[in-house]
N, C-alpha and C positions, 0 to 999 in steps of 0.2 A: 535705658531699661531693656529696651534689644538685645544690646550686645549683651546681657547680664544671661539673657534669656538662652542666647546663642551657644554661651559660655555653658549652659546648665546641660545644654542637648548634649552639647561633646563632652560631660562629663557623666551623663547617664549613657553612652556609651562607652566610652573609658571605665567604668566601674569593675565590667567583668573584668578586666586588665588589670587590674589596680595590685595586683599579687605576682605580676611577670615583669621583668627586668631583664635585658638584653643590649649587646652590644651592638648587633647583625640588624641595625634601621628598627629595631621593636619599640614603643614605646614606653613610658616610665611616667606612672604619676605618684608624685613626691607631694600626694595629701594625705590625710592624716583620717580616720572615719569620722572622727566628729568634723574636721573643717569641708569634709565632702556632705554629712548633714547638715551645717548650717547655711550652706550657698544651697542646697535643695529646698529649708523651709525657706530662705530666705527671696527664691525667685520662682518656685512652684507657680504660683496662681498666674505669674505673667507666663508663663511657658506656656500652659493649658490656653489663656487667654488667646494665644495668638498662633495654636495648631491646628491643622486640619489632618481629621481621622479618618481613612476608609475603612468601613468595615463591611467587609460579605457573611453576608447568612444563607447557609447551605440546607433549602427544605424542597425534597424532594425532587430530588435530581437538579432543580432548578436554583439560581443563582439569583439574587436581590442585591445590585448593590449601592450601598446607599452613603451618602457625602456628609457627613456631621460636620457642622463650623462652629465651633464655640468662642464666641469675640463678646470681652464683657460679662457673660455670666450667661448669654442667650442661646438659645442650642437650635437650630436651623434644621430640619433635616428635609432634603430633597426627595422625596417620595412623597408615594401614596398618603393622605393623611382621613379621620373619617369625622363626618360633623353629625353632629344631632342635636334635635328637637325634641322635648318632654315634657308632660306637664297635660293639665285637668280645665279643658273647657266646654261650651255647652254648644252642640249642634243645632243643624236645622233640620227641627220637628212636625212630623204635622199627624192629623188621621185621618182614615178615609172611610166613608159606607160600602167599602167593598165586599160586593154581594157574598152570602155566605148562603150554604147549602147547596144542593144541587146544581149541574151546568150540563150541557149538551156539548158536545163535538157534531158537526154534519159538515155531508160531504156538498163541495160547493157545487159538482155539477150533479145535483137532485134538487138544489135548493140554493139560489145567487143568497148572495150573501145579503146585498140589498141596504135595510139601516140596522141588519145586526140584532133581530128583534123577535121576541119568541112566538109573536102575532102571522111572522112570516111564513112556518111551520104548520100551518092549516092543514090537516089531512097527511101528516106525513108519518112515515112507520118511524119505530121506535124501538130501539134496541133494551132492554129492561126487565128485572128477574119479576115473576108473576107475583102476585100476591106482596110484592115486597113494598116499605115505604117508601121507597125512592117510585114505583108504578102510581099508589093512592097520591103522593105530592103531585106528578105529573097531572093524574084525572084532575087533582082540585083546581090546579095552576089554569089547565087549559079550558074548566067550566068557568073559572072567572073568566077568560077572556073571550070567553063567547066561542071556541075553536074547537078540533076534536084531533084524536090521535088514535094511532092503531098500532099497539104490542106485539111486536117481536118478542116470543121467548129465548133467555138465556139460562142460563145455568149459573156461571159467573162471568168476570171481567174478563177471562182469555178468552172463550167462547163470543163474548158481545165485540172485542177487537177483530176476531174473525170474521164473524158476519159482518161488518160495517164494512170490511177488507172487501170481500166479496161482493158487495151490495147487497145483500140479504135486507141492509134496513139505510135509513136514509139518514140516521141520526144515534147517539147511542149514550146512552145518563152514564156523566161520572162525578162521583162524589163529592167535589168540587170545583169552586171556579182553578184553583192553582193545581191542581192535579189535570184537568182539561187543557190546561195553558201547556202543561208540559206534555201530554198525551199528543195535539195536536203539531206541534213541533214536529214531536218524533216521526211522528205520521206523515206530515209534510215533508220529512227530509231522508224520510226510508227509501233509500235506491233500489233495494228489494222490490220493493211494489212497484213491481214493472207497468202495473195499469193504474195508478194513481188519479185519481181524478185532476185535470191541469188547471181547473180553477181552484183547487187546496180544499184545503179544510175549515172551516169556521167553527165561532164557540160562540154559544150564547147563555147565561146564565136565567134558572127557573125561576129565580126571585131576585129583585133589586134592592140595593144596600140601604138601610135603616140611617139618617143621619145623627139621627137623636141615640145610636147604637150604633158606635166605629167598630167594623170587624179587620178595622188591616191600619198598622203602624207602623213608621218608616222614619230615617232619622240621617243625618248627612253631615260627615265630619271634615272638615276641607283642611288640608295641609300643605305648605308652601316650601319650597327650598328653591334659595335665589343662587342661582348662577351668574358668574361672572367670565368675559370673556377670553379671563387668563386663566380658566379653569377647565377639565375636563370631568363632567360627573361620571364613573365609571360603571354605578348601580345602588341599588339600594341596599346596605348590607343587613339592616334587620327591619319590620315594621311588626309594631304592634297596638291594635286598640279595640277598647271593648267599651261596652255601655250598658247599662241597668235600666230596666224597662219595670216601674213600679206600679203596684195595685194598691191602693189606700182604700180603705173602709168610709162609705160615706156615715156621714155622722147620722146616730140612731140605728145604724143597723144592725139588723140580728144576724147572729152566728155568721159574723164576718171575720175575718184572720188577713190582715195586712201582709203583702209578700212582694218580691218581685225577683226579675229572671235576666241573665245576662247573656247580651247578645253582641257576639265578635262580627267580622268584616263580612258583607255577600260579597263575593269576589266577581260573583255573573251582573252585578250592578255598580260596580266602581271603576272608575276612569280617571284617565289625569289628561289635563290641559296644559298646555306648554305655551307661552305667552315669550316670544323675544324680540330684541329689536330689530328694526330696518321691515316691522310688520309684519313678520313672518309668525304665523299660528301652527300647532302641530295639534292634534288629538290624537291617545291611546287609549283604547277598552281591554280592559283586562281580562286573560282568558284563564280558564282553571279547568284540572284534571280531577280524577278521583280525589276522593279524601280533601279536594277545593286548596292543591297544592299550587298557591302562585307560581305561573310566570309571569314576571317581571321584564322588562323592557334590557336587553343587553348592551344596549346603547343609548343614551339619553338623547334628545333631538337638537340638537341649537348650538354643535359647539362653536365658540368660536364667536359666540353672540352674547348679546347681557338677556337671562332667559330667567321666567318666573315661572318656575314647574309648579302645578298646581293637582294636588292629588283628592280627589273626592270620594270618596270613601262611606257604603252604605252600610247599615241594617236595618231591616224589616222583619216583620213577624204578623202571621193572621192573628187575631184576638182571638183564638180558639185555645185560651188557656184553662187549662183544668182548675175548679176553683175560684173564678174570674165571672162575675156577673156584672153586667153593667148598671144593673139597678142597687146595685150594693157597694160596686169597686165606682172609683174614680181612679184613671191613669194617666201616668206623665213619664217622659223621659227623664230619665238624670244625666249628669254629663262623660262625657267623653274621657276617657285615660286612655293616654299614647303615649308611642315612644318610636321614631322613627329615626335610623341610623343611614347615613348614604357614605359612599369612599369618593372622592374626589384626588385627581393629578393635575399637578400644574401646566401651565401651558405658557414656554415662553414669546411672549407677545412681540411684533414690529411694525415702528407706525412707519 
């Protein structure tokens, strides 16, 4: 069957020739066009069967090239290849009584930080617009607890950053607990502020979270890709997934309207865990730019090992939804839609 095949290559060479005749060593084929089609259908699939094709792809300046074998009907190609995972399953959910309304930022050297506690604050100034209800919550908050507090006037929130900058106040109300969480950050990590207090900054929030009323929901979708130690994972070429955070009407309610809101990846709260043999562990946290543009890891960890990359994956949301009562909605997550695409190169192995 070889030689049949052999026969066909030197005669799909010979074809352009097949019209030239010569005495001076030229060659001469003495077939006919149909007896040169039927030795072509006749050993076609064993030719293909048993050729190797290089082929180069010319993109962008840059050369790719790549080794097709096709033996049998199976096509092999030596390169890059990408694998994915997709499909609808249900994370891990939970809620939380995370406090809602007002929170304090203060500075830690006027006030140690201590157990974190707004009891701790006895007699301390207070950065906060007069007359305002974030001032009346403060007075009410600190007559329950038996304390007292002394107003700092502001104007608004760039003016109240100021003074607290200065020491003008010891403390200063902002709107929220998650808005405080990122105020103090910034604040803690401003190199500007040449005179920073070196004990940092603390938060404490004016009221404690209700648990009979979850103000904060969060949900965690884990995804795996198994590596093997003849393989090089290159990167991740797409990831995508989102989830539905729904509001149901409890039953008997009045003027209640069933809805709910979808919510994609927090990228400042997901990480991947690398799990390979010979015990070796890797952890990666995910960092993000504006607009929450992943970067992604440019080198996966473990080559060269048998590795269980494990990517964990968040959303959250405060329950401070428009239209969302706890006395009227009940809420639950729904599940998870992804679609995660990675490239992988081969790696040849020696034991």
């Amino acid at each position: 069957m070889k030689g049949n095949a052999y026969l066909l290559s030197l005669i799909l060479l010979l074809v352009p020739l097949a019209g030239c005749a010569g005495s001076d060593g030229e060659v001469n084929v003495d077939l006919t066009t149909e007896e040169i089609q039927e030795l072509i259908d006749d050993n076609i699939d064993d030719f293909l069967n048993n050729t190797s094709i290089t082929v180069n792809q010319e993109n962008n300046n840059t050369t790719n090239t790549q080794t097709i074998v096709n033996h049998y009907n199976t096509t092999i190609l030596q390169s890059s290849s990408l694998k994915s995972i997709t499909g609808e399953k249900s994370g891990l959910g939970f809620f939380d009584d995370y406090p809602v309304g007002l929170a304090l930022i203060v500075r830690g050297d006027r006030y140690a930080y201590g157990t974190g506690s707004l009891d701790q604050l006895n007699g301390a100034n207070i950065c906060v617009g007069i007359g305002t209800n974030a001032e009346s919550d403060l007075v009410s908050r600190f007559n329950d607890m038996n304390i007292g507090f002394t107003s700092v006037p502001i104007a608004d929130g760039s003016e109240g950053i100021q003074k607290f900058r200065d020491g003008e106040c010891d403390a200063l109300t902002i709107t929220s607990l998650v808005l405080a969480e990122d105020k103090a950050s910034q604040l803690n990590n401003d190199t500007t502020w040449t005179d920073r207090p070196t004990e940092g900054i603390w938060i404490v929030p004016l009221f404690e979270g209700n648990g009979e009323a979850p103000a904060y929901a969060e949900n965690m979708l884990s995804l795996q890709i198994n590596q093997s130690r003849d393989e090089e994972i290159v990167g991740i070429y797409s990831l995508f997934a989102q989830i539905n955070l729904t509001f149901e009407c409890r039953e008997n309610s009045d003027n209640c309207t069933d809805f709910s809101f979808t919510y994609g990846i927090d990228w400042s709260e997901s990480s991947m865990i690398s799990v390979c043999s010979h015990n070796l562990t890797f952890l990666w946290e995910a960092s993000y730019a504006s607009g929450s543009s992943l970067y992604l890891p440019i080198d996966f960890p473990g080559i060269g090992f048998d590795c269980v990359h494990t990517l964990n994956l968040v959303a959250s949301t405060m329950l401070q939804t428009p239209g969302y009562s706890h006395e009227t909605h009940t809420v639950a997550w729904a599940n998870w839609v992804y679609s995660l695409v990675w490239e992988t190169y081969p790696i040849e192995t020696q034991n």
